[in-house]
N, C-alpha and C positions, 0 to 999 in steps of 0.2 A: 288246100283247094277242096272246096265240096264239086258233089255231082248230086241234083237231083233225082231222084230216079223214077218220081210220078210226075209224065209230061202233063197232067194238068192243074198243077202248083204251080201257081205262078209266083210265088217267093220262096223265092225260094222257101238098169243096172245091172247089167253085170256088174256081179261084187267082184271089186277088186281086194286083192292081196294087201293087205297094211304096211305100208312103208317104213313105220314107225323103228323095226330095227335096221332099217341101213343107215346104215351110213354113206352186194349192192348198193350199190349204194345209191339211196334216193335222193333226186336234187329236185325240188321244186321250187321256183319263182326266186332261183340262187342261192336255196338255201338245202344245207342235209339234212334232212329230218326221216326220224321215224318212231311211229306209234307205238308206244308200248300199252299191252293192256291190265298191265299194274305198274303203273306210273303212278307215283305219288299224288294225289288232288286229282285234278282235270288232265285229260290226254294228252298227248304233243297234238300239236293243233296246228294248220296255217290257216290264220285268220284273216276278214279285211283289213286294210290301214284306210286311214282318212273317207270313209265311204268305199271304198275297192275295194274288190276281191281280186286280185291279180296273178292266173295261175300259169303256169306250163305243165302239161301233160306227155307223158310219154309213153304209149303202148306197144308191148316189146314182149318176147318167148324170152325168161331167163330163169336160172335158175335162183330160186330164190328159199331165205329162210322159210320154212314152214314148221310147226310145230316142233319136234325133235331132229328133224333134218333137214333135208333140200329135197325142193322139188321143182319141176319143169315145170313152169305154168306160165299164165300171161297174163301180164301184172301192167301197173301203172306204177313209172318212177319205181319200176324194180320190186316193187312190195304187195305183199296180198294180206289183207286188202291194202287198198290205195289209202294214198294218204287222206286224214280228219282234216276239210275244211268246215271254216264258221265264217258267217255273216252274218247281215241283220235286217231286217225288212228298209227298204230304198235302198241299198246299198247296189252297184254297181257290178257286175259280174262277168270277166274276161278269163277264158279258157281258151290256152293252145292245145290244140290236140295235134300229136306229132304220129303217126300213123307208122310203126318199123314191123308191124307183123307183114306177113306173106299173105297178108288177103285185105280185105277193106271192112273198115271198122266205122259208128259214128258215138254220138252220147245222149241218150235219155236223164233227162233233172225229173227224176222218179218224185214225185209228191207235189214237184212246185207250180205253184198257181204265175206262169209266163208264160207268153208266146208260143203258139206250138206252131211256128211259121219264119222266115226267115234268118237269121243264128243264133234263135233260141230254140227253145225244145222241140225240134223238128225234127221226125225221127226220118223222113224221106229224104235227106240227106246222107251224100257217100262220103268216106274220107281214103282214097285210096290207097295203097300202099305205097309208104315213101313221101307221102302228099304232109301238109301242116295246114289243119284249117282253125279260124279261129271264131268262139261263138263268144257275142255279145247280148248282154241284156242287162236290163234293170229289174231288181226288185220289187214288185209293190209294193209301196207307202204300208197298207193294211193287211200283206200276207202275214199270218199264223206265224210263231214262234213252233218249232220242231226240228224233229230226225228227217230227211230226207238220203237220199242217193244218186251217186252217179251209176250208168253204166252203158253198155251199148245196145241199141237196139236195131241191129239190120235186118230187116226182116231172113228168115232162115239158116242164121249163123247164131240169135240171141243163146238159145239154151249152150251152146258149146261154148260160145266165150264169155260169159259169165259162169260157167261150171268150173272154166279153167282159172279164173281167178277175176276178172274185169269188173270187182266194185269199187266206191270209193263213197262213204259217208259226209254229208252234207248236214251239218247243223246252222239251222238260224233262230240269232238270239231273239228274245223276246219278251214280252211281261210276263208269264210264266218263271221264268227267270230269276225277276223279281221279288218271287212273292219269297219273304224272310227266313221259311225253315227250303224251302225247293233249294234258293240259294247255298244255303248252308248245308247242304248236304254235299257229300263227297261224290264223286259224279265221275263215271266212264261210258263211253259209248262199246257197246258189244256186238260185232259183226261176225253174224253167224252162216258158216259157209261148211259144204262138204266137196270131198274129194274122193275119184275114184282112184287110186295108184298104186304100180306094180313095187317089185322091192327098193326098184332104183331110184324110184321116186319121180315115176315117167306117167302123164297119164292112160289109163287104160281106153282102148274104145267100148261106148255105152251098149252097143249089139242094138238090134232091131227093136225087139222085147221092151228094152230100158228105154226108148224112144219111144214108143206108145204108151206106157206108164207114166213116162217124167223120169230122169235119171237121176240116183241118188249114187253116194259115194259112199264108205263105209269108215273115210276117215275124217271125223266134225272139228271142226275148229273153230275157237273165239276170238277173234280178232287176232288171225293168226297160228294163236296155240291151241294146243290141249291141256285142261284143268286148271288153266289159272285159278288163282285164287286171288280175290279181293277185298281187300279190308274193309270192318264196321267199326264202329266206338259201341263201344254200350251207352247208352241212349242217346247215342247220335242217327242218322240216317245216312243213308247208302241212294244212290240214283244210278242204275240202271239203264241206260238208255237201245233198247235192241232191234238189231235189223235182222231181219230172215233175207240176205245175199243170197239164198242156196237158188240154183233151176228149179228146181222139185219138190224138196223137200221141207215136211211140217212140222213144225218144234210145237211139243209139246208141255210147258215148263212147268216144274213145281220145282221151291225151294225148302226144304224139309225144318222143319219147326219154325218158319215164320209163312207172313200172309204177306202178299205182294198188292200194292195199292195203285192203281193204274192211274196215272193221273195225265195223260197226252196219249193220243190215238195218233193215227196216219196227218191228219190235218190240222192238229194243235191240238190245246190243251181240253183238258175236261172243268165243265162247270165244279165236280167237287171229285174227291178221289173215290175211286169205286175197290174198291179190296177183294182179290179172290185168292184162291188159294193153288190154281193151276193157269195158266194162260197158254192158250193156242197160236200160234204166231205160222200164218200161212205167208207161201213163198213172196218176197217184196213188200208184207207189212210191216210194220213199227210199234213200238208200243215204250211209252217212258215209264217204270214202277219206282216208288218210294218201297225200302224197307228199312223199319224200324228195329234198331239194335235193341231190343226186349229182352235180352235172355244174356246171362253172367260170362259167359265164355264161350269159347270152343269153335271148331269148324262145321260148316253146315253144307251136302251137297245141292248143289243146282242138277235138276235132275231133266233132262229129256225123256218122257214118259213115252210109251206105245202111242199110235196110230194109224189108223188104217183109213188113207184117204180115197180105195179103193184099187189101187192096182195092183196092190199086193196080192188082193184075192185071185184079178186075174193074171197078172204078167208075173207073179212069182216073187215079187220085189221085196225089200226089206219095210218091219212096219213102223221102227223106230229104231235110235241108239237106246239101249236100257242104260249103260252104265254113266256118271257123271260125269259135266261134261265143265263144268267149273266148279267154283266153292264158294263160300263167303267166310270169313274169320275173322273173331275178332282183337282188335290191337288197342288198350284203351281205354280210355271213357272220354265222352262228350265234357268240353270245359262247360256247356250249360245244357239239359237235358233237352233235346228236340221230340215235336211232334207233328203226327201226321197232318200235314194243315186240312181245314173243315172247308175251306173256300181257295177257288186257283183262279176264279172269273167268270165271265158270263158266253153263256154257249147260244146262240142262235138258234132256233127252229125254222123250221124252212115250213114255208105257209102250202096252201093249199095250192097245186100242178092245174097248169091248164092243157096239159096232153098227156097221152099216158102212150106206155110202148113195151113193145113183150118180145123179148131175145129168147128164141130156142137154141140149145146148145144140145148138140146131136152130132154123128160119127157116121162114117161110110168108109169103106176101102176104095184106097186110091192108090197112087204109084207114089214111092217116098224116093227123094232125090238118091241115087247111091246105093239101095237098101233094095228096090223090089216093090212088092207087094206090101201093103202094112196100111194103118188106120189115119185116114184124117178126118180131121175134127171141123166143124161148122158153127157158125152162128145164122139162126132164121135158115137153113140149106144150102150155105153160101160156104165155100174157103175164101179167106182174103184175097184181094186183085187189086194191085198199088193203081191200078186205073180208074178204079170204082170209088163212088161214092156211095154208100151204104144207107145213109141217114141224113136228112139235114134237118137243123135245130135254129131256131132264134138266140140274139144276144137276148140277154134281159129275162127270158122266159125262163118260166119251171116247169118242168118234167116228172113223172113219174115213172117208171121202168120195172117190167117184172121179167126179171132172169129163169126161166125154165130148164131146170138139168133133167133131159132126157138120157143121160149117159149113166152108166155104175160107177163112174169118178168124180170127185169132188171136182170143182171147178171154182179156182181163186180167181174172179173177175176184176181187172182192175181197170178205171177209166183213166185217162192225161188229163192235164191239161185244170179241171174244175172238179174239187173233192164234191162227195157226197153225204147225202145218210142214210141209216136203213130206217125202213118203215117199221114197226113192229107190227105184233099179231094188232091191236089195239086200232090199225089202220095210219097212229102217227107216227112221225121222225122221232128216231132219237135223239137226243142233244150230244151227238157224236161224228164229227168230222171226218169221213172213211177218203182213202183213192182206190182201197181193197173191198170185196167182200166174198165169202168162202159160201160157192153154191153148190150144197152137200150133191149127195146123188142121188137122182131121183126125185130132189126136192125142189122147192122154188125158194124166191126171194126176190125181197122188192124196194126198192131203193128211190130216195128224192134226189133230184140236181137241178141246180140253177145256172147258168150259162152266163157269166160273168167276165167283163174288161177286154178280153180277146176272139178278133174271130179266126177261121182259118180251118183246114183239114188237121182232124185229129183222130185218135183212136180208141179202142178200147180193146181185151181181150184176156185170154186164160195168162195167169201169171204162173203157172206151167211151161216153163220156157217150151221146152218140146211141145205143148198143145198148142201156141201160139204157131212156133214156131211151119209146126203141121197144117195150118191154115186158119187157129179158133181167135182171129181177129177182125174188127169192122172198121170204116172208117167214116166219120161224119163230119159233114162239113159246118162249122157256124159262121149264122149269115148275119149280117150287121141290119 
């Protein structure tokens, strides 16, 4: 059963202690699976059959494996993260969501271009406790090949239940896929999540402080563990595929003696691969890298470098994990040498906006539910009001939008529902597909969207779960 919860829809850190020295079984759609993140080739997966995706969901407080022990978290089908589904563009897509926590939950399809209105991506939708609601939609024909996610978005519960475990990875296949070395390359998806917990492996509460920051936890985990390590051939290639799961927190990666080739953003592929040697992965992005097996042997770490996305400075917080937090090794050699392919497809540029719009993002003290006195956060002077419409937009049209960070904190702004791109200094689009983008502090940023296939109340906001959560989201309507 849903429950709307906007009558005018009409369709519907405190550092914690390391757990690590103390001392489920997942059933979806009838079957027991579960993800390992060194599984030989490709992950355990539940994929569609004949065009379907046919899932059951189950969100439940268990305790579950986590890295070297157990912990109390709350999980999907018993496991954190949730189970790797895959589809493919048209493909059909049916999720139960079976509701056993003690409070009311729903589901955000984080990247996918459907419906942000009746039981698809609507996030003004309740699922009670106890309750089983079931969402329906179709695919686009034309949606992108990528990483996307599941998870919950209730207004003022997101940062908690996804801290406490609530993702679950969504890949959809696509030409990218295709292309002869992408293919061939050995391929894991990596869900990147932190936890705050005591020794029993119980969560801690985040305090006041950790709540105006964005709360981090001080134990990181990859799809689950700590420091997997995943195999390369010498000159073969490795595929990467990773999601920043965390509430708050910023990965900052470098893998030490190779270069990482980025070749898929938040909305699909990239025209060519682009190579760097560190990548930033803010809360709820994606990013697919190639790396090339170049080098005769040995183990390499995957490193989470320092950052400071500003609340360190003020709320005391931590500024990164320094130490490794995966590996890569190699097992091997390629039975025929691979390389980094020079072409993945063709990227779109988004033409010239016929309206342009400017989001201030700025803070005031207000009353925090539970907590007192403490900071909430604004878009334009406003905290979110599930009654309000914020904006309204055309199908069909382009936009322009310039995000203003008035605040000393980074601000990852994410839109629903129709990816974007950012402008450069140069005034044009990048040939890069975003649903993120990281609005340093104090600085600006300016981004193109086009208003595509769907209309209906949708949103946008800090992907800071706590800054959302504290009010820094809007809501706009697209009108047909």
């Amino acid at each position: 059963m849903f429950v709307t919860r906007r009558a005018f829809v009409g369709v519907g850190a405190a550092v914690g202690v390391s757990y690590l020295a103390a001392r489920g079984v997942t059933r979806l759609a009838g079957a027991p699976l579960r993800a390992s993140a060194q599984s030989a080739g490709r992950d355990a997966r539940l994929a569609s059959v004949d065009g379907r995706l046919d899932v059951d969901l189950v969100a439940s407080e268990d305790w579950v494996d986590l890295a070297e022990g157990r912990a109390k978290l709350w999980s999907f089908n018993g496991q954190v993260p949730g189970p790797l589904l895959e589809a493919a563009a048209g493909d059909e897509v049916r999720i139960r969501l079976t509701n056993h926590l003690d409070e009311s939950t729903n589901l955000h399809f984080h990247g996918l271009h459907v419906p942000p209105a009746g039981t698809a991506d609507n996030i003004f939708l309740e699922v009670p406790p106890g309750e089983v609601a079931s969402y329906a939609f179709r695919i686009p024909e034309h949606h992108p090949a990528g990483l996307f996610w599941l998870h919950p978005h209730l207004h003022g519960s997101v940062a908690r239940q996804v801290s406490l475990g609530l993702a679950a990875p969504l890949v959809i296949r696509g030409a990218l896929d295709a292309v002869p070395d992408v293919a061939a390359a050995r391929e894991h998806v990596l869900v990147l999540q932190d936890f705050a917990l005591d020794r029993s492996g119980r969560p801690i509460d985040p305090g006041m402080g950790a709540l105006m920051g964005g709360r981090e936890g001080t134990l990181v985990t990859v799809s689950g563990q700590t420091q997997p390590r995943y195999a390369i051939e010498q000159d073969g290639l490795l595929r990467l595929r990773l999601l920043n799961a965390s509430a708050s927190r910023f990965y900052r990666l470098s893998l030490e003696g190779h270069a990482m080739h980025i070749i898929a953003t938040d909305g699909g592929s990239l025209a060519t691969p682009q190579q760097v040697d560190e990548l930033l992965l803010a809360p709820g992005e994606r990013r697919d890298v190639l790396i090339l097996g170049s080098r005769a042997g040995g183990v390499y770490r995957l490193m989470n470098l320092p950052y400071n996305r500003g609340s360190a400075g003020m709320m005391g917080g931590p500024l990164g994990t320094r130490p490794p937090f995966a590996s890569v090794g190699y097992e091997g050699r390629a039975a025929s040498p691979r390389q980094v392919p020079q072409a993945l497809g063709e990227v779109e540029r988004l033409p010239a906006a016929r309206a342009r719009r400017a989001f201030v993002l700025s803070e005031t003290m207000g009353m925090v539910p539970g907590r007192g006195m403490g900071i909430r956060f604004l878009i334009n002077g406003h905290e979110f009001d599930h009654a309000r419409i914020d904006d309204r937009v055309r199908l069909g049209d382009i936009e322009e939008w310039e995000y203003i960070n008035n605040t000393d904190m980074d601000h990852p702004m994410h839109v629903h529902t129709n990816p974007f791109q950012r402008v450069g200094v140069d005034g044009q689009p990048e040939p890069a597909w975003l649903d993120g983008i990281v609005v340093p502090a104090r600085r600006r940023e300016r981004i193109r969207i086009r208003f595509t296939d769907f209309v209906g109340a949708t949103v946008q906001h800090c992907h800071i779960l706590d800054h959302e959560d504290l009010g820094m989201m809007s809501t706009m309507q697209v009108e047909g």
